[in-house]
C-alpha positions in Angstrom: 19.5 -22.8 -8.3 16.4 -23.5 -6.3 14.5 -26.7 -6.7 11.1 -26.7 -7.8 8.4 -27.1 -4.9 4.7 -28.8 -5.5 1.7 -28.3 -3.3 2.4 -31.4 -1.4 5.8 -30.4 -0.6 4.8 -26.5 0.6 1.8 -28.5 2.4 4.8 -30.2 4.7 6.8 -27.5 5.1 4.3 -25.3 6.5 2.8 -27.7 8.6 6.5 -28.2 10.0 7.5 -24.7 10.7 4.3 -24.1 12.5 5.2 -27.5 14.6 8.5 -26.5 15.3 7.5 -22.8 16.5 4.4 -24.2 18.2 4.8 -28.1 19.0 0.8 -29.2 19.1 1.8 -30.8 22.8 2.3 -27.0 24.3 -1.4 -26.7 24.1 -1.6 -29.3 26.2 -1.1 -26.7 29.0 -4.4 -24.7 28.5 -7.5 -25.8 30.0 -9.9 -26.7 27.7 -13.5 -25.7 28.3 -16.7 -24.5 26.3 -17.0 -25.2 22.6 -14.8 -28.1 21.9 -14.6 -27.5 17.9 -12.5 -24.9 18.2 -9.3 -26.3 20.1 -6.4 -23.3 20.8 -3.9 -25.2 18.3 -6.7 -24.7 15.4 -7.6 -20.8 16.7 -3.9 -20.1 16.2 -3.6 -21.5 13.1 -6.4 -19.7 11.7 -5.6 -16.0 13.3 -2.4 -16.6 11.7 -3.0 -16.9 8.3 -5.9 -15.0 8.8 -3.9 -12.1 9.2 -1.1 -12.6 6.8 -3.3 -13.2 3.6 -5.3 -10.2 1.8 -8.5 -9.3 2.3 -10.9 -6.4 3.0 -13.1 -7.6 5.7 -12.6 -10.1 8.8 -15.8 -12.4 6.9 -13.2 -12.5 3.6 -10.3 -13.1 5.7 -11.8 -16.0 8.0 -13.2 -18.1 5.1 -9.9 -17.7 3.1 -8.2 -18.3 6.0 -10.6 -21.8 7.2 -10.1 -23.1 3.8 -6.6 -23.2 3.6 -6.2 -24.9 6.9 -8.3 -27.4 6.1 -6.2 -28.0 3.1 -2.6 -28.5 5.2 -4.7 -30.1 8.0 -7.4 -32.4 6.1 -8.0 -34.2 9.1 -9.0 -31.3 11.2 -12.7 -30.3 10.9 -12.6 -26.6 11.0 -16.5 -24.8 12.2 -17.4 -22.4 9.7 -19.4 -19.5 11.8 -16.8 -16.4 12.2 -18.9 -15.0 15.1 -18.3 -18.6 17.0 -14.1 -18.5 16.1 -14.4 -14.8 17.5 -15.6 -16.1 20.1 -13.6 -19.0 20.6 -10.5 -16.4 20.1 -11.1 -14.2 22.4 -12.2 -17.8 25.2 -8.1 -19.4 24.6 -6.9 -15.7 24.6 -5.8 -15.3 28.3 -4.2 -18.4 28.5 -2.7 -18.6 25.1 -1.1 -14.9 25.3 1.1 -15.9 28.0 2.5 -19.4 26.2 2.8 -17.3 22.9 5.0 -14.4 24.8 7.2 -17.2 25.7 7.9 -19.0 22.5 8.2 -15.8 20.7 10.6 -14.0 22.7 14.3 -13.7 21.3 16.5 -16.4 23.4 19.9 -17.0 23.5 19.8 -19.3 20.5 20.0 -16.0 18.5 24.1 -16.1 20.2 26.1 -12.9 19.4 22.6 -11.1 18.6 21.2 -11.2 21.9 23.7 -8.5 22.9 24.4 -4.7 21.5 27.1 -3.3 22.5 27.4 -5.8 25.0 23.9 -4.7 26.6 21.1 -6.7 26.7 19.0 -3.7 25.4 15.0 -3.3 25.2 13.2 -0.7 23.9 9.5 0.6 25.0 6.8 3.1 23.1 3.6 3.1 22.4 1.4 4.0 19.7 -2.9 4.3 18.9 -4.8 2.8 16.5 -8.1 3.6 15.3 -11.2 1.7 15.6 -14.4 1.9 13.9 -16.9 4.8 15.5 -19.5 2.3 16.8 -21.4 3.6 20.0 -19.8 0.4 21.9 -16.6 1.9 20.7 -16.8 5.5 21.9 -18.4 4.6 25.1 -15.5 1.7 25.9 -12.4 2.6 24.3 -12.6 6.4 24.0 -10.2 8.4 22.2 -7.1 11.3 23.5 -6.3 11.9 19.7 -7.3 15.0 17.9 -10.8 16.2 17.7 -13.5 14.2 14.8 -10.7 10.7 15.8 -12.4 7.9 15.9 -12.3 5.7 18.8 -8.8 3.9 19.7 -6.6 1.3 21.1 -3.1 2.3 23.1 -0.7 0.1 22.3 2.9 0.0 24.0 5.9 -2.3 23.2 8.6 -3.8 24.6 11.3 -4.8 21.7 14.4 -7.1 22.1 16.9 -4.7 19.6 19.7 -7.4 19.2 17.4 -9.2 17.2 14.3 -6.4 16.6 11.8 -9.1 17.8 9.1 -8.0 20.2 9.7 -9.1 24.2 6.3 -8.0 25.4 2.8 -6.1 24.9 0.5 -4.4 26.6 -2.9 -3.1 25.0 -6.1 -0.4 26.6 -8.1 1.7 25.2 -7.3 5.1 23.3 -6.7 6.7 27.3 -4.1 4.3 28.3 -0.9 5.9 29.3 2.3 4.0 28.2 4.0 4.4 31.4 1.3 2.5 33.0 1.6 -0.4 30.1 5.6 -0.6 31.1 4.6 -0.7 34.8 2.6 -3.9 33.8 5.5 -5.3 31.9 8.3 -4.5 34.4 8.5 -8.3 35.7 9.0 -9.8 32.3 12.5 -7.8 31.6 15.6 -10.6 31.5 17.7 -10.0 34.4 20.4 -6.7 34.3 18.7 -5.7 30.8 19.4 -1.9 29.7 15.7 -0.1 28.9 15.7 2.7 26.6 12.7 5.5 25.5 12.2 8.5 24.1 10.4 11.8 26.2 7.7 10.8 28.6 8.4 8.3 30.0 10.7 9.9 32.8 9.4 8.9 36.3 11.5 8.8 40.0 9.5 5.7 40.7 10.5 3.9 37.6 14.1 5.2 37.9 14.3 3.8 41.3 12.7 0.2 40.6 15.1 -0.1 38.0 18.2 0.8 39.8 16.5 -1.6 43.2 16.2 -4.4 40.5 20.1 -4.2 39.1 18.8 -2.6 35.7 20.1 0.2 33.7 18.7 2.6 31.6 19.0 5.3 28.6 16.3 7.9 28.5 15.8 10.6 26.5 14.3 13.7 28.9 12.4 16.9 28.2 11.5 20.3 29.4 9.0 19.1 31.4 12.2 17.6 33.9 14.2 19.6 36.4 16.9 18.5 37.2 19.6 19.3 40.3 23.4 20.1 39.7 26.4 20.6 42.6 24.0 18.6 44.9 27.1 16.8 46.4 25.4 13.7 47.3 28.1 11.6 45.0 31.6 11.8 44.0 30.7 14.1 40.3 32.0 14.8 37.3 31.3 18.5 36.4 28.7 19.2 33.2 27.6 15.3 33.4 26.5 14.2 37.2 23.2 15.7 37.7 20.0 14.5 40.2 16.4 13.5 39.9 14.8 15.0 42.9 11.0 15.5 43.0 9.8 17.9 45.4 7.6 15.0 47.0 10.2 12.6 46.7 12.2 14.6 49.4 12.0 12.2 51.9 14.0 9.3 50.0 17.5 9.6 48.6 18.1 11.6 45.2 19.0 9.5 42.0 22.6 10.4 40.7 22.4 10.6 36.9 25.0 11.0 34.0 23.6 13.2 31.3 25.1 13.5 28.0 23.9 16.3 25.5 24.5 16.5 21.9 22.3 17.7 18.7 20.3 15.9 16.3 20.9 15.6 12.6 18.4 18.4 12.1 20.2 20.4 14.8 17.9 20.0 17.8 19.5 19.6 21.5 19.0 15.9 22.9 19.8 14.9 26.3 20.2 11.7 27.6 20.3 10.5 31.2 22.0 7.0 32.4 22.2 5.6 35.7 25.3 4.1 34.1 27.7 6.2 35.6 31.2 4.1 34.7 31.9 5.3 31.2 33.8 2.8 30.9 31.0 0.4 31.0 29.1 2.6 29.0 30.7 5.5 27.2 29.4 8.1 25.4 29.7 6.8 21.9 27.7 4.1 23.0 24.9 6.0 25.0 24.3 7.5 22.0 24.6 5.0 19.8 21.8 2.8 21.9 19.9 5.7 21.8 19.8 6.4 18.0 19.3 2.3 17.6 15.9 3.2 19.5 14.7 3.9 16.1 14.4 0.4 15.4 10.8 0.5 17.1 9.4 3.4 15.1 10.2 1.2 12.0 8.2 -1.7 13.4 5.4 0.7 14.2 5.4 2.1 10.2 5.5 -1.5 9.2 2.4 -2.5 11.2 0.5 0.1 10.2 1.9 0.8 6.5 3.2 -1.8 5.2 0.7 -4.3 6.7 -2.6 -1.9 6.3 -3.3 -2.6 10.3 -3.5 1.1 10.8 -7.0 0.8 11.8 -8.8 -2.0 12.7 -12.5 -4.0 11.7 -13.9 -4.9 15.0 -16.9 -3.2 16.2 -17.2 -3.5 19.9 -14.0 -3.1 22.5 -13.4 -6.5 23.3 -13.4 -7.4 20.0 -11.1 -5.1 18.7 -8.8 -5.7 21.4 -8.7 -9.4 20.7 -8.6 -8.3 16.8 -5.4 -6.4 17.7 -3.9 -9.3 20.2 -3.9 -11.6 17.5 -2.4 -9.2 14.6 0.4 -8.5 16.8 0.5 -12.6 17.6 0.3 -12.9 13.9 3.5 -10.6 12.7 5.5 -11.6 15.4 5.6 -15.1 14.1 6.1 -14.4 10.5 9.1 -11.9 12.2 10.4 -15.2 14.0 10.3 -17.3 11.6 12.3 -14.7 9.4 14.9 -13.7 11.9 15.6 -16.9 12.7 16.6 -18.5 9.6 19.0 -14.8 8.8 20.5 -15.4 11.9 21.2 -19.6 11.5 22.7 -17.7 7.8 25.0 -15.4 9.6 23.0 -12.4 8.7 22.3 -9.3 11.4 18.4 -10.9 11.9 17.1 -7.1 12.2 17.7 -6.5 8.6 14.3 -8.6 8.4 12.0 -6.7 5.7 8.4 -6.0 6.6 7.5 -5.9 3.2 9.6 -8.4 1.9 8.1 -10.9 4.2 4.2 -9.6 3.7 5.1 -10.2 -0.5 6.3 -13.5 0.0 4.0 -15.4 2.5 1.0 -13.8 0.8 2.6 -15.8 -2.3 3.6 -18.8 -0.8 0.0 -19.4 0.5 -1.2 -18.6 -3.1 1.0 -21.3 -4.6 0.4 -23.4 -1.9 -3.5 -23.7 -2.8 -2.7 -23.6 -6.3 -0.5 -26.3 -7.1 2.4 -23.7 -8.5 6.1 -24.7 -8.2 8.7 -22.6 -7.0 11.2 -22.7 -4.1 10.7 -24.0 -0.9 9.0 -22.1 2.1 12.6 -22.0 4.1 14.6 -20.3 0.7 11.5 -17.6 0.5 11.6 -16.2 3.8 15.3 -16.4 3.6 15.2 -13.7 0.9 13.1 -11.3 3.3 15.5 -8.8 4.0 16.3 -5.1 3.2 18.3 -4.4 0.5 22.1 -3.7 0.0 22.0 -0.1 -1.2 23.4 2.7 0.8 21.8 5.5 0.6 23.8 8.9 -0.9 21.1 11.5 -0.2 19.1 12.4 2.8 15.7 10.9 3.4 13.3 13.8 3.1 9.7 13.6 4.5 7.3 15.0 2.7 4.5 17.4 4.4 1.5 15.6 4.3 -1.6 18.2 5.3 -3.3 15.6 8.0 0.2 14.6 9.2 0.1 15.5 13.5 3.5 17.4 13.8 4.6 16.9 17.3 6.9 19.5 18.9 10.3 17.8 19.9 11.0 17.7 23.1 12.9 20.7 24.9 15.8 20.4 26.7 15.2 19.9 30.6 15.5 22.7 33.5 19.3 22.6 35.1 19.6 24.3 38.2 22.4 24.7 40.9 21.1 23.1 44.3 20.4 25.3 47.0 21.9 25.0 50.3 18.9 24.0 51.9 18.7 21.5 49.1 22.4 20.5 49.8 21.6 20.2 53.8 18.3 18.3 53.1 20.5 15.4 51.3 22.5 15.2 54.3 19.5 14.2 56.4 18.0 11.7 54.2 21.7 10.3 53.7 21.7 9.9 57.7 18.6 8.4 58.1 19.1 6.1 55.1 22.3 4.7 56.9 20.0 4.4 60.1 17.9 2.3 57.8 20.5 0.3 56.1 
C-alpha cells in the first residue's frame, strides 16, 4: 500500500530527480554571459514544467510554470517578463542542446535493453509541424505541405529502439529534407549501430558512409530505386544479392545488397535491403522483425502531437518557434527518461512507457505538489506509466477522417538483369580499386 506524500515531501523529490538527471555542477560548463537572472539550470527548469503542465497560451504556461519553481526552489529569484526567459532560452540554447543530448541519451545502464536482437538499432524519420501564419513565419520557415498549410517546422529523429528514448534531433523549416537532417546527425551514431527507415531515405552516398564507417543498415526501398541483378561483382545468392548502382556513381564500386520481400498485413509488397549479407548474423526473421519494430517512432510521433496537443505550435516568428519546439522535445524526453528508467531498474521492457499515462500523472503530481494533497510518492507515480496488459483480439481499424493526407505506399523498386557492358564496367572499377587499395 502506498504511503501518503505531503507537499514538503513531493517538494524533495522533485527537486532530487531533477538533480540526479541534471546535477546543478553540469552547468558549470556553459559560458555564462548577458542577463545574469536567468542562469541555464533555472531556464531548464522552467521549459520543463512549462511544457508538461496545461495551458492554452505560452503567457499561461510561463507564469504557472515560474510560480511553481519558485515554490521547490524558494531561494531562487525567478524574473517574471516571458519575453526576457524567451529570450534567455533561446541565449543558453546552443550550448545547453549539446549537454542535454548527452545526459538524455539511452546508455548502457539500461543493460539487456540497449540491444534488440543483439543490434544496437536506431531508427530515423521525420515529421512537420505547423506554425502560426504570421508574415515572419511564411517568409522564414515556409511550408511543402498541402495548399491553404500554414507555415512549418521539419522535424527528423533519431530514436534508440531498445529503450524507445530519443538519440538525437535535428529541426528546419517546413523545406528541410530529412535526409539532410540524418547527414547532420551521422557522427553522433554509437559505434557498429544498425540504422533503420522507411522509403526515402535511400541514397549511394549514405549507403557507402555507412558501410566505410563499420555500420549496418535496414531500409525499406521504393519504386523510385533501380536496382541491378547477375552483376557478378560478389559471390550471390540468387532472388536475394542485388546492387545499388547509380548511373553517376559509375566510376566507384557498386554496393552488394541482400533484399528480402514479403507483404504487409494489408497485403502490400515490402522490400527491404541490408548490407548485412551473413544471414546468420542477421536472418530473415530478424530483418523483418527490426523493420516492423520501426513502428516504435510513428508512435512517438502520435504521442507528441496527440496525446501531448504539440501538433502545432504558439510562437510567432521562426526563431522562436524553433526554440519553442527545441525545448518541447527537451521537455518530453526527460519525462520519457525519467519513466524508462525506473521500468527498466523494475525489470519491465522500458518501451512499454505510456505517453498518456505519464502526461496524466505529472500534470497531477504538480497539482498536488502546489496544493498540499497527499498521495504516493513522485517515484511510485511514474512507475505506473505504462501501457496496459490487454491483448488485443480484433484488428485496429482507422477510421477515414475527410482532412486525413493519404499517402500512397511505396511501390516496389525496378529489378533488372545487368547488361554486359554493365558486367564489363564492374570489372574495370574492380581493377582500378585494387590499383588504389
Amino acid at each position: 500500500m502506498d504511503r501518503s506524500q505531503g507537499r514538503s515531501a513531493y517538494r524533495r523529490q522533485f527537486v532530487e530527480a531533477l538533480n540526479e538527471l541534471f546535477p546543478p555542477q553540469i552547468f558549470a560548463q556553459i559560458a555564462r554571459h548577458g542577463n545574469a537572472e536567468w542562469s541555464p539550470q533555472k531556464v531548464l527548469w522552467v521549459s520543463l514544467v512549462m511544457n508538461w503542465m496545461p495551458g492554452a497560451t505560452l503567457y499561461e504556461r510561463f507564469h504557472a510554470a515560474r510560480k511553481l519553481v519558485r515554490f521547490v526552489q524558494p531561494r531562487w529569484s525567478v524574473p517574471t517578463s516571458l519575453s526576457g526567459f524567451v529570450e534567455a532560452q533561446q541565449r543558453w540554447s546552443s550550448g545547453m542542446w549539446p549537454l542535454l543530448c548527452r545526459r538524455l541519451r539511452a546508455n548502457k545502464g539500461f543493460a539487456d535493453a540497449w540491444r534488440v536482437m543483439g543490434w544496437l538499432v536506431l531508427v530515423v524519420d521525420g515529421s512537420r509541424f505547423e506554425c502560426p501564419r504570421t508574415t515572419e513565419n511564411e517568409e522564414g520557415l515556409q511550408c511543402a505541405g498541402r495548399e491553404k498549410t500554414s507555415p512549418q517546422i521539419f522535424q527528423t529523429t533519431l530514436q534508440h529502439l531498445g529503450t524507445g528514448l530519443l538519440w538525437d534531433v535535428r529541426l528546419g523549416p517546413g523545406t528541410d529534407s530529412e535526409r539532410r537532417h540524418l547527414d547532420q546527425m551521422l557522427c553522433e551514431l554509437p559505434p557498429q549501430s544498425l540504422l533503420t527507415a522507411d522509403a526515402g531515405f535511400i541514397s549511394y552516398d549514405l549507403f557507402v558512409w555507412l558501410c566505410g564507417n563499420h555500420h549496418a543498415f535496414v531500409f525499406r526501398v521504393g519504386g523510385n530505386i533501380t536496382l541491378l541483378a547477375e552483376l557478378g561483382w560478389q559471390h550471390e545468392q540468387r532472388g536475394k544479392t542485388v546492387y545499388l548502382w547509380p548511373q553517376d556513381c559509375r566510376n566507384h564500386p557498386p554496393l552488394v545488397l541482400r533484399q528480402l520481400r514479403f507483404l504487409s498485413p494489408g497485403g502490400l509488397p515490402v522490400v527491404l535491403l541490408t548490407n548485412e549479407l551473413d544471414e546468420a548474423r542477421l536472418s530473415d526473421e530478424a530483418l523483418r522483425a527490426i523493420y516492423a519494430a520501426r513502428w516504435e517512432i510513428e508512435v512517438y510521433y502520435r504521442t507528441f502531437k496527440q496525446t501531448w496537443g504539440f501538433r502545432q505550435l504558439l510562437s510567432r516568428t521562426p526563431q522562436t518557434a524553433l526554440n519553442e519546439q527545441r525545448w518541447r522535445i527537451v521537455a518530453l524526453w526527460t519525462l520519457q527518461h525519467l519513466i524508462a528508467k525506473l521500468l527498466h531498474d523494475a525489470g519491465q521492457d522500458p518501451r512499454r512507457y505510456s505517453g498518456a499515462q505519464a502526461r496524466r500523472i505529472i500534470r497531477e503530481f504538480l497539482q498536488d505538489l502546489q496544493q498540499d494533497a497527499r498521495g504516493p510518492s513522485l517515484r511510485q507515480r511514474l512507475q505506473r506509466a505504462h501501457i496496459d496488459d490487454y491483448k488485443r483480439t480484433k484488428p485496429k481499424v482507422m477510421r477515414s477522417w475527410p482532412r486525413k493526407k493519404n499517402d500512397q505506399p511505396p511501390q516496389p523498386p525496378k529489378i533488372r538483369l545487368a547488361t554486359s557492358t554493365e558486367i564489363q564496367k564492374t570489372k574495370q572499377v574492380g581493377f582500378l580499386t585494387r590499383l588504389v587499395c
